[in-house]
C-alpha positions in Angstrom: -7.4 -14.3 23.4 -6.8 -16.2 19.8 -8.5 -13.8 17.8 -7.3 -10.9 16.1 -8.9 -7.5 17.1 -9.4 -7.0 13.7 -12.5 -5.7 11.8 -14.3 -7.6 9.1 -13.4 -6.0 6.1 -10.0 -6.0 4.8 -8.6 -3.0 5.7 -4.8 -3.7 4.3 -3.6 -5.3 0.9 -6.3 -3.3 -0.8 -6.0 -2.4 -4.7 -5.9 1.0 -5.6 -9.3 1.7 -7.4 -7.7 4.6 -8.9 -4.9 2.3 -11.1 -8.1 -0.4 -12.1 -11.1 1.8 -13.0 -13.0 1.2 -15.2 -12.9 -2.7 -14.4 -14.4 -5.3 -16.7 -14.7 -8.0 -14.3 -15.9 -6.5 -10.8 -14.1 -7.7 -7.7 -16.9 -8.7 -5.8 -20.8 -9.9 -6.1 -23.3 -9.6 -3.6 -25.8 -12.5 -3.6 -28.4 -12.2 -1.2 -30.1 -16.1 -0.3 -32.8 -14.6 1.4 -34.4 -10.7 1.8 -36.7 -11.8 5.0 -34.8 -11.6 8.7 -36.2 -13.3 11.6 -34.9 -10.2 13.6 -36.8 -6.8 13.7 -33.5 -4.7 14.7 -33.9 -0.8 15.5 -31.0 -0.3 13.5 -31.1 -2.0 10.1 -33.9 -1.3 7.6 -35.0 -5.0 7.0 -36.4 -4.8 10.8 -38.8 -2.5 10.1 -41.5 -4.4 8.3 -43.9 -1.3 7.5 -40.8 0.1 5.9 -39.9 -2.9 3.4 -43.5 -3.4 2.7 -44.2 0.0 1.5 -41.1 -0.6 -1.0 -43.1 -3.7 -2.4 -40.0 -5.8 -2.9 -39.8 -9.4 -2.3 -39.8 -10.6 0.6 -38.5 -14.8 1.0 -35.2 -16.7 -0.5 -33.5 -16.7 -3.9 -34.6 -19.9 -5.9 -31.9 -22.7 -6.4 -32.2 -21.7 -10.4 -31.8 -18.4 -10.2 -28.9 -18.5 -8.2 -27.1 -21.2 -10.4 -27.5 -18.8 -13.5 -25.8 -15.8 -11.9 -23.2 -18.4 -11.0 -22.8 -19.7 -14.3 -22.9 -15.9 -16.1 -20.1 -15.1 -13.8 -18.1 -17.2 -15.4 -17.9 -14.8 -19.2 -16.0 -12.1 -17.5 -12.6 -12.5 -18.8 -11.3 -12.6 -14.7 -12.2 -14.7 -11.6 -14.6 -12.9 -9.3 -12.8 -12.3 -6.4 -15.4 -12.8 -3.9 -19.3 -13.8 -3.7 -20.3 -12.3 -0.9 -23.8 -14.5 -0.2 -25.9 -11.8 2.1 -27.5 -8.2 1.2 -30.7 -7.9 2.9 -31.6 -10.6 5.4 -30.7 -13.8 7.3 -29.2 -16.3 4.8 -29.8 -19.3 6.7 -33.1 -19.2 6.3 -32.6 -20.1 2.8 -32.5 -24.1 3.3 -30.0 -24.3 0.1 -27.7 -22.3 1.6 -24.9 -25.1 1.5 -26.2 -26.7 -2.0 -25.7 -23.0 -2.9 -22.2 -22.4 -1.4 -21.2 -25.9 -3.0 -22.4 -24.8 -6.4 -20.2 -21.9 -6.3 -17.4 -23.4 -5.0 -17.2 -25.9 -7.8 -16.6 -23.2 -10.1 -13.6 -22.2 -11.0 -14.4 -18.8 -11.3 -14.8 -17.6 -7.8 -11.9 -17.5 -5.7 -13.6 -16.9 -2.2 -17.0 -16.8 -0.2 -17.9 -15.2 2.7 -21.6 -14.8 4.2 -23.2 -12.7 7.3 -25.5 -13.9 10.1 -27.4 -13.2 13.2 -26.6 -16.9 14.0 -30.2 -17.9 15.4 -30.1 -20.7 12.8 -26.6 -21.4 13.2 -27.0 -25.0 14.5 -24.7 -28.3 14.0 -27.3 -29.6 11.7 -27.3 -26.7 9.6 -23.4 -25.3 10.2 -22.0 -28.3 9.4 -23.5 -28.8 5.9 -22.0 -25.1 5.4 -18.7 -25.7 6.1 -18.5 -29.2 4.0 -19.5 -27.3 1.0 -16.5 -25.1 1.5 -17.4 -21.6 2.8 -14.3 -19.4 3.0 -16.0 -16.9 6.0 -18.8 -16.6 8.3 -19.1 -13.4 9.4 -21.4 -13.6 12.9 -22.8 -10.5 14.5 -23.8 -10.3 18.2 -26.6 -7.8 19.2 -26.6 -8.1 23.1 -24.7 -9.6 25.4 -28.1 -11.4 27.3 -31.5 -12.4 26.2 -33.0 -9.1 27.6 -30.7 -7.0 25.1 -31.5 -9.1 22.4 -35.8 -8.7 23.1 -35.1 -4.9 23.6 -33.0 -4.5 20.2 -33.9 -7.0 17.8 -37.4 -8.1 18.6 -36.5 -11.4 18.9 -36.7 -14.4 21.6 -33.0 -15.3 21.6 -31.2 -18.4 23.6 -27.7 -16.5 24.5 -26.3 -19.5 26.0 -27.1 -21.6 23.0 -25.6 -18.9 20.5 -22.3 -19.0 22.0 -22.8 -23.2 22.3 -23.0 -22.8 18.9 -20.5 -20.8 18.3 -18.0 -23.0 20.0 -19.3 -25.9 18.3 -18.4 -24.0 15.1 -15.2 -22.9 16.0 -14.1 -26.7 17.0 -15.5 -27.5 13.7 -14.4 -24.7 11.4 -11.9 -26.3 9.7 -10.3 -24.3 7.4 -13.4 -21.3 7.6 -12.6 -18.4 9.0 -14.6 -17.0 12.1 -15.2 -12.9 12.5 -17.4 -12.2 15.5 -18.5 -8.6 15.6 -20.4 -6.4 17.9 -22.0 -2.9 18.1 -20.8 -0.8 20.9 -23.7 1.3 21.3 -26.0 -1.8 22.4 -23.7 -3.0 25.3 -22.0 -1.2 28.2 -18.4 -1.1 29.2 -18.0 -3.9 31.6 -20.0 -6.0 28.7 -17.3 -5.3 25.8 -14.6 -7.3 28.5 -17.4 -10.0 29.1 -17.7 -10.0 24.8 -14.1 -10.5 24.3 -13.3 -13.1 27.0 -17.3 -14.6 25.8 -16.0 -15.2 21.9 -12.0 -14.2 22.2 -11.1 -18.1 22.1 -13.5 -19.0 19.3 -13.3 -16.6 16.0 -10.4 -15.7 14.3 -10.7 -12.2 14.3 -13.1 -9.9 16.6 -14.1 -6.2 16.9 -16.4 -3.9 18.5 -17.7 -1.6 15.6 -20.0 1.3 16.0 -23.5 2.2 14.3 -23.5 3.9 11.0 -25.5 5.6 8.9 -24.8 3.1 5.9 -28.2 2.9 4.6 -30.2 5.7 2.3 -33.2 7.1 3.6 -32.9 5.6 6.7 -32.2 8.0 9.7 -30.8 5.4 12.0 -29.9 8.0 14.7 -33.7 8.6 15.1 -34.5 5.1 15.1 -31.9 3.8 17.6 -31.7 7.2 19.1 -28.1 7.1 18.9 -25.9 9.8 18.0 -22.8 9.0 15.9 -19.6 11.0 16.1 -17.4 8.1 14.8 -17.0 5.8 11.4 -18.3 2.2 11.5 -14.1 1.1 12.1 -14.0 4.0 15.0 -12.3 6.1 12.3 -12.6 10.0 11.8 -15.7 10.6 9.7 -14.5 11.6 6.1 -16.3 13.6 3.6 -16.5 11.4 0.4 -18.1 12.6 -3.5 -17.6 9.8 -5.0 -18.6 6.3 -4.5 -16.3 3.5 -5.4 -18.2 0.4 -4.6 -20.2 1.0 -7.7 -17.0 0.9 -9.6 -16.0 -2.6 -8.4 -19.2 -4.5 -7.3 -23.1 -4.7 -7.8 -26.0 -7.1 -6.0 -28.6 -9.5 -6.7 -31.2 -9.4 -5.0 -33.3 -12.3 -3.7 -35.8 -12.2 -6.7 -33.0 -12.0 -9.1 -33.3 -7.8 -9.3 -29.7 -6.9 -9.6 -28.8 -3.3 -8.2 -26.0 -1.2 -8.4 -25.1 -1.5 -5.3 -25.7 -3.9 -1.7 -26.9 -0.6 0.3 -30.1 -0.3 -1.6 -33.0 -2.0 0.8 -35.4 0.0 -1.3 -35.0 -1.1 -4.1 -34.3 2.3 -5.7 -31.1 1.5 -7.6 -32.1 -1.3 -10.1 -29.9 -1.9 -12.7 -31.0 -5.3 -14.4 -32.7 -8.6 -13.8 -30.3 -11.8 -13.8 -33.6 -13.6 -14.8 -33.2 -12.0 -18.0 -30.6 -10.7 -18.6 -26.9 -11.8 -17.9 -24.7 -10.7 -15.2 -22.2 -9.2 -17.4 -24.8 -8.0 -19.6 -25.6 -5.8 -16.5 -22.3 -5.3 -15.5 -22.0 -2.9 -18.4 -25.4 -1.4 -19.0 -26.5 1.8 -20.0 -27.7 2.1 -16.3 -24.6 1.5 -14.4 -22.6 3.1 -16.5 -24.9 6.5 -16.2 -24.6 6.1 -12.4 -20.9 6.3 -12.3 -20.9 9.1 -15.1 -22.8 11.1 -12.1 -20.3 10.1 -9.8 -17.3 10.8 -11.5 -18.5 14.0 -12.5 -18.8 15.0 -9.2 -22.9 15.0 -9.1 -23.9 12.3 -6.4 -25.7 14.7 -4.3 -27.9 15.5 -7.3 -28.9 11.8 -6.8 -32.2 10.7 -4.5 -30.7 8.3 -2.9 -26.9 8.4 -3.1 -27.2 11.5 -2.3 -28.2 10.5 1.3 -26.2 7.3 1.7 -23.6 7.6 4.9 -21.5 4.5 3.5 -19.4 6.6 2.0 -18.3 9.1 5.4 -18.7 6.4 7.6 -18.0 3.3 6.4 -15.5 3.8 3.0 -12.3 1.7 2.8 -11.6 3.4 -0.5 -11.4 6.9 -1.4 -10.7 7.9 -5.5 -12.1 11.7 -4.7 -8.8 13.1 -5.6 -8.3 11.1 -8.6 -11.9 11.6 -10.2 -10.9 14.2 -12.9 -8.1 11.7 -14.8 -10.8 8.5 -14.2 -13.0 10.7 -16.0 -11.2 10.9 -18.8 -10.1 7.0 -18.9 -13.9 6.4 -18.5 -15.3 8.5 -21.4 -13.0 7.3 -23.4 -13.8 3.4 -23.1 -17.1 4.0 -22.3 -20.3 4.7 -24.2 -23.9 5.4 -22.9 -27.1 5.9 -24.4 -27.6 9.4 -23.1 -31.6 9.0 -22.7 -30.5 6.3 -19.9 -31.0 8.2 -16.8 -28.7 7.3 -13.4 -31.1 5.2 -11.4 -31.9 6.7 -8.0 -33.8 9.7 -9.3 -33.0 13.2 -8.7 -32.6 15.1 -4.9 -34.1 18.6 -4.4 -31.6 21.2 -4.9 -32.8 22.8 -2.0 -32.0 19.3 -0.1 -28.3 19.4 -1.3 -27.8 23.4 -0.5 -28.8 22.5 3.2 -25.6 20.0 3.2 
């Protein structure tokens, strides 16, 4: 096998939070090119299309200027972004700019890397290719079955296996220098099917993994829809109790109507923070908002919250832990920072009957 069994995020190399925070330029920006998915997946909030209609956001793909302008505010913050990560909510090739888009930010000299996710139903020669001309840095693919039955049974969709890994291959022999991470849930296969996944995409990705469900999203109980129990973190790691998050300290998300929210988890559109329509990225960046959301965290409070308080990014997924060092950021932070203190934490407030049951 070429690849590396290696997970998709960058586990190693990582900068310690605790020696950065508070940042003035955040390390990475989620840009999502479209909020619709052609899948209907158990497991991922987007699927469920009651659900995402009774949160009344948008549903369809960022407009070319929109997308431009947060580009172009990006540039004020006083470092490059380290990377644009072009995916949030749904499938981003169904945005038909999706190269013009990845050329655009390419160009600048701003943005030192790029990386999007997909399901790869549209990931076709004709619309790959443009992709990787316009200088993508990494496609991260995800596999939901291992034949076209599991695909029907988990994701709703029609899918033509055979031409998904035709594609992939095709990619791969084209890739130049794009990297390929191929990654797969474990609960949707069975053992003799993880071999058959390796030896399938081993030879045509760069780095591969089987991850496991987690409960990443807020106020979505993805154990009840997939009927999955989960003992183990997203990476197979031990499950770790976590206070305070730290994505909110390095990161935020636009959303595909140009709503920008504190952070990439929030499919409900709870945790708005600005709109890059009118207002400018950095503008945002240090609002009243986001800077009374980490206030609750670093004072310990994010259960208090309605819906960080039930977000399971932080036990099962987190990279970064600051927990221990949240009484001296504290400190750094009141001291450089200022808030309005009628600006409320978006997210609302949990039921303190709701956090005593933790």
């Amino acid at each position: 096998m070429k690849a590396q069994l290696k997970p998709r995020i960058n586990l190693e190399g990582r900068t310690p939070l605790e020696t950065v925070i508070p940042l003035e330029t955040p390390f990475v920006v989620f840009v999502d090119p479209a909020s619709a998915c052609n899948f209907q997946c158990k497991f991922c909030p987007t699927g469920h299309r009651d659900m995402i209609a009774d949160t009344g956001r948008y549903q369809g793909a960022i407009k070319y200027d929109v997308f431009t302008k947060v580009v172009d505010d990006l540039a004020a913050f006083s470092q490059p972004i380290k990377v644009l990560r072009m995916y949030k909510d749904g499938e981003p090739f169904l945005n038909k700019r999706l190269a013009d888009m990845v050329r655009y930010a390419k160009q600048a000299d701003h943005i030192l890397y790029i990386d999007t996710t997909t399901n790869g139903t549209l990931m076709t020669p004709e619309r790959a290719g443009p992709v990787i001309e316009a200088g993508l840095d990494r496609i991260n693919i995800s596999v939901d079955g291992m034949t076209n039955e599991q695909y029907k049974r988990f994701t709703g969709f029609d899918f033509d296996f055979p031409a998904f890994v035709k594609n992939v291959k095709w990619l791969y022999e084209n890739k130049g220098d794009m990297e390929i991470a191929i990654k797969i849930p474990g609960e949707l296969i069975t053992e003799d099917q993880r071999k058959e996944f390796f030896d399938t995409f081993g030879n045509y990705c760069d780095r591969i993994f089987v991850e496991n469900f987690a409960p990443c999203w807020p106020e979505f109980d993805i154990e009840a829809h997939t009927g999955v129990k989960i003992e183990k973190g997203i990476y197979q790691q031990d499950v770790t109790p976590t206070d305070t998050c730290p994505y909110i300290f390095y990161g935020y998300s636009v959303n595909a109507d140009g709503l920008v929210s504190s952070c990439f988890l929030d499919w409900g559109r709870k945790l708005v923070i600005g709109d890059v329509r009118e207002q400018s990225m950095k503008e945002i960046w240090n609002s009243d908002k986001m800077n009374a959301l980490r206030l609750q965290h670093l004072e310990g409070r994010r259960c208090e919250n309605g819906v960080c308080g039930d977000c399971g990014q932080l036990t099962h997924c987190l990279p970064d832990n600051v927990d221990e060092f949240r009484p001296t950021l504290l400190d750094k932070f009141n001291k450089l920072v200022t808030i309005d203190p009628s600006v409320e934490a978006p997210g609302g407030f949990r039921e303190p009957s709701a956090i005593a049951a933790e």
